[in-house]
C-alpha positions, -999 to +999 in steps of 0.1 A: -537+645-574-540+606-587-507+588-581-504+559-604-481+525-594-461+516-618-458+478-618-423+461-636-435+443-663-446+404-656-421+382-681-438+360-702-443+324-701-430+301-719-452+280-740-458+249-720-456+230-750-418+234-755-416+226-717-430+194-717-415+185-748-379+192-728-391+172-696-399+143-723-368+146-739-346+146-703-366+115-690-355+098-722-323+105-720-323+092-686-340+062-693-312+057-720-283+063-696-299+035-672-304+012-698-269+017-710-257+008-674-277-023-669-270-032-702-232-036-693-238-051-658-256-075-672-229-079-694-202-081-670-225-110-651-228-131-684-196-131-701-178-149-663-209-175-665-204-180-708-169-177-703-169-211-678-191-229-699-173-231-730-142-237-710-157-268-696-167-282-731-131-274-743-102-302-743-073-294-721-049-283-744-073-254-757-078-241-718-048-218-717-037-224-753-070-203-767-092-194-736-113-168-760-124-190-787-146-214-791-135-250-788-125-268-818-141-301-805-169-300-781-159-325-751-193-334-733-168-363-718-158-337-692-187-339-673-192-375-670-157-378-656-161-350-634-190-364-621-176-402-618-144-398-615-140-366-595-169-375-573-193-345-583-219-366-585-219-377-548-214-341-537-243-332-555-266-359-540-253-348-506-257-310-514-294-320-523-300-338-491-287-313-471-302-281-484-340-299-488-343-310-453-329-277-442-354-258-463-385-273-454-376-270-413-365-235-419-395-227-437-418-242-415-407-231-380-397-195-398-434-191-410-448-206-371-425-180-355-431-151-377-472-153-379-467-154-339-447-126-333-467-104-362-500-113-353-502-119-315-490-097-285-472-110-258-445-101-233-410-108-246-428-102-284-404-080-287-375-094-277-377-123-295-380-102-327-348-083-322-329-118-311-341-126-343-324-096-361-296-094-341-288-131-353-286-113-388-254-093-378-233-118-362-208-132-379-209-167-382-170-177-379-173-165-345-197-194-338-178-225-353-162-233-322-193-238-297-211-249-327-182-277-332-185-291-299-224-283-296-226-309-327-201-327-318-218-337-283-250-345-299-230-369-320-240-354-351-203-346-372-199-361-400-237-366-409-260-353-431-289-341-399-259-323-386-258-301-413-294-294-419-303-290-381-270-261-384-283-249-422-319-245-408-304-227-378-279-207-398-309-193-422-338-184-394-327-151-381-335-139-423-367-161-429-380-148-397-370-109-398-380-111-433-414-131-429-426-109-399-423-079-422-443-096-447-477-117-421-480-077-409-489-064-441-519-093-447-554-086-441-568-094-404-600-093-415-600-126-433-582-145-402-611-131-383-640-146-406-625-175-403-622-178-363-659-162-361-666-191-383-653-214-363-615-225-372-592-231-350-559-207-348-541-237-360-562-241-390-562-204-394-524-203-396-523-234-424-554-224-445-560-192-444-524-173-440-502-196-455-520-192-487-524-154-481-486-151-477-470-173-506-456-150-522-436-143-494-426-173-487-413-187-520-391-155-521-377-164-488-373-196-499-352-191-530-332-166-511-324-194-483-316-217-512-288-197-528-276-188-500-275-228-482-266-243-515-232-221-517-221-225-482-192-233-477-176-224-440-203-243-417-199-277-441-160-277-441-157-272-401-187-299-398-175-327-419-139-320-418-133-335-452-154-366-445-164-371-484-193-395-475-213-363-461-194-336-483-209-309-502-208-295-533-187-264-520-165-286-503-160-311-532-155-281-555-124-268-527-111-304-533-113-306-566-092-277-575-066-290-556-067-326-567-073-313-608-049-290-602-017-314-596-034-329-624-037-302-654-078-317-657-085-281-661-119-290-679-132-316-656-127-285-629-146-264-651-176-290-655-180-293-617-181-261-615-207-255-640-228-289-625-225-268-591-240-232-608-265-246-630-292-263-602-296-223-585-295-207-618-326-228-631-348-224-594-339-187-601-349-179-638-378-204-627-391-186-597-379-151-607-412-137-613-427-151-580-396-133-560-413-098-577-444-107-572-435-112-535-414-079-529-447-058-546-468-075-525-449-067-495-444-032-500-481-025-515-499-042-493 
């Protein structure tokens, strides 16, 4: 006697041509939804920066009498007296000062320090490297005291080295943790052609890596200049509103008050914009170097 197995009957397929045209159609519609989003953060980021813009080319009257519109006169006479007469001008000069010498000596001790600990092993390698990070989660305000009489001592208040030797401090801890990441990702074979070929470590470091790791640094860079040119805290404790040495942060902080008592509403408005344009151009300037820099971190 044969016995015959009776198998349940194997449902059929669907056509994989309706399937992919379903997958298609869900990744476009998900590609909509997050262009939709972006879309409206971008235009919640615009309209404040628009918005302050047109306000500072307005006349006084027309700052609270029609805030929406456009002005009816357009008053470039706002920022030449917030610049003379409100002193924006002398901020900005200071501001300059201040964050350039504390860029280039955060960027060049950051890159010495980070090429070391990435590339050679020591003891206390390490260590270093995690005093380094830790430095990222401290919060500064629970420095200003010992920094105050640390500066202080060195006879340094009120000065413009002061403030970079304190900027440049303030901004290692990132440029390091950040630039280690990146030197360990370069290519040793190249740093070793060139010691078998006779260059010194030194001249390895400067011609050799430096190059190799520019993206890197000029995203580093623009990060530590955002974040120095907009600091507010360290300069105000520091200078204690000496205005020979004051900032833009600080003169802004002043200005309200003085433009206040005042009603100069549009003069505020035009320092304010003096103070946002400068990082807004280094960022739509350097923008595609910053990509370039986080893909060639995380591919390499």
């Amino acid at each position: 006697m044969t016995v015959t197995e009776v198998r349940p009957p194997v449902p059929a397929s669907p056509p994989a041509g309706p399937v992919r045209r379903r997958a298609r159609a869900g990744e476009r519609s998900a590609s909509a939804s997050f262009q939709v989003i972006l879309a409206a953060w971008a235009l919640v980021s615009v309209l404040p920066l628009i918005w302050a813009v047109l306000t500072a080319l307005k006349p006084n009257p027309e700052v609270f009498a029609s805030p929406w519109r456009l002005p009816s006169r357009w008053s470039f006479d706002n920022f030449a007296r917030a610049w003379g007469a409100a002193s924006i001008g002398q901020f900005f000069l200071n501001t300059v000062i201040v964050v350039s010498g504390a860029l280039v000596l955060t960027m060049l001790l950051s890159t010495m320090v980070a090429y070391v600990l990435a590339r050679y092993s020591f003891p206390g390698n390490r260590f270093i490297y995690y005093l380094f990070a830790g430095g990222l989660m401290f919060p500064v305000f629970l420095a200003l005291v010992p920094l105050f009489f640390v500066v202080r001592n060195l006879g340094l208040l009120h000065s413009h080295l002061g403030l970079i030797l304190v900027y440049a401090a303030y901004a290692m801890p990132f440029s390091v943790f950040f630039l280690t990441a990146f030197f360990r990702t370069l290519p040793s074979a190249v740093a070793e052609a060139a010691l078998i070929d006779g260059c010194s470590h030194t001249g390895v470091f400067f011609r050799v890596m430096l190059p190799m790791a520019r993206p890197g640094i000029v995203s580093v860079a623009l990060f530590n200049v955002l974040g120095l040119w907009n600091q507010y805290l360290l300069p105000l404790v520091l200078n204690q509103g000496d205005k020979s040495t004051a900032v833009l942060t600080e003169g802004l902080a002043s200005l309200v008050a003085q433009q206040g008592y005042q009603s100069d509403w549009s003069a505020l408005f035009a320092g304010m914009v003096i103070a946002m344009l400068p990082v807004l151009i280094v960022y739509l300037v350097f923008q595609r170097r910053v990509r370039q820099g986080f893909v060639a971190g995380a591919l390499k």
